[in-house]
C-alpha positions as CSV (number, residue, x, y, z in Angstrom):
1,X,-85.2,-95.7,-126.5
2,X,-83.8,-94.5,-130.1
3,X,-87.7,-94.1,-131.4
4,X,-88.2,-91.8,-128.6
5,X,-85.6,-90.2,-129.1
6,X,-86.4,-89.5,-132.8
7,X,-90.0,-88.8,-132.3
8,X,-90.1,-86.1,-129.1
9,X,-88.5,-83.5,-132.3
10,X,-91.1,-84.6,-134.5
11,X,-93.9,-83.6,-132.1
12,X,-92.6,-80.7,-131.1
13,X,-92.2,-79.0,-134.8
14,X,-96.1,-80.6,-135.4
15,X,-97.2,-78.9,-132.2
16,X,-95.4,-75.7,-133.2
17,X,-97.1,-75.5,-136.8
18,X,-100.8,-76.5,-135.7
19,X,-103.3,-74.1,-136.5
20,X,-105.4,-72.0,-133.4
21,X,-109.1,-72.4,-133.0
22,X,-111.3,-69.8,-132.3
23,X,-111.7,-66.5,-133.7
24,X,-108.3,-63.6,-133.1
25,X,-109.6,-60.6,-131.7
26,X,-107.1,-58.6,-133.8
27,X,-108.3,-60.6,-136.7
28,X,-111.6,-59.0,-137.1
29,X,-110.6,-55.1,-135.9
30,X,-108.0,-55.5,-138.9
31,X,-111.1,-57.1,-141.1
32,X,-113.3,-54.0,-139.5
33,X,-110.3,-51.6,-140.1
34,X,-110.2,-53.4,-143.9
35,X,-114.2,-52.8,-144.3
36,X,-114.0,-49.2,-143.3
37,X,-111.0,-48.2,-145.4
38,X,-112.7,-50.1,-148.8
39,X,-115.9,-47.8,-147.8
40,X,-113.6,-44.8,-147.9
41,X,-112.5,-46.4,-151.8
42,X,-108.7,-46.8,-149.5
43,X,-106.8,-49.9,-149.0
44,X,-105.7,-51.2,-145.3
45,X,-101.6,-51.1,-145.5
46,X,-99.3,-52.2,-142.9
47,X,-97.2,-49.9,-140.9
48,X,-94.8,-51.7,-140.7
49,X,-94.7,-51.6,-136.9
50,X,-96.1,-54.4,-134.0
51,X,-97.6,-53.0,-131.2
52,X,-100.4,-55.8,-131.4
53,X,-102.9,-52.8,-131.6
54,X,-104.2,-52.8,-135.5
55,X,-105.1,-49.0,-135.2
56,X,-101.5,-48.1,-135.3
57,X,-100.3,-50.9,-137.2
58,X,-102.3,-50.4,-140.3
59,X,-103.5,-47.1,-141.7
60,X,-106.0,-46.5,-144.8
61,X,-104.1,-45.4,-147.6
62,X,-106.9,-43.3,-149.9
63,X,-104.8,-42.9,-154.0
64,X,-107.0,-41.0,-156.3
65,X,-110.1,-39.0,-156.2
66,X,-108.9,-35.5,-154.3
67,X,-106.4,-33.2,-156.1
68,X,-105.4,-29.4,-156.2
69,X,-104.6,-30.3,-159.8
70,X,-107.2,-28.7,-162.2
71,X,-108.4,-31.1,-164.7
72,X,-108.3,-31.1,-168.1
73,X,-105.3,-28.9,-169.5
């Protein structure tokens, strides 16, 4: 009884930590999201929040490029 007793824990954590098959549908719109932002030269950054929708937990943060700073001096 004691081995049992010691091993349902064990299989549980195991069970808890094994990896998903199959492709995540929120997966790839975050690697599409990812694609388009790079396209726009922009890096995908979290929002910080978790809807589970990745449009309005990521947003394409674009650094560089445009300014209303003349250039030169």
């Amino acid at each position: 009884m004691r081995p049992l007793i010691l091993t349902v824990p064990i299989v549980l954590a195991l069970a808890a930590c094994a990896p998903t098959t199959g492709a995540s549908r929120y997966g790839d719109e975050v690697r599409q999201l990812a694609a388009d932002c790079e396209a726009r030269n922009g890096i995908l950054v979290a929002t910080g929040r978790q809807t589970g929708q990745p449009r309005a937990d990521n947003v394409c943060r674009i650094s560089g490029g445009a300014t209303r700073l003349p250039s030169g001096g």
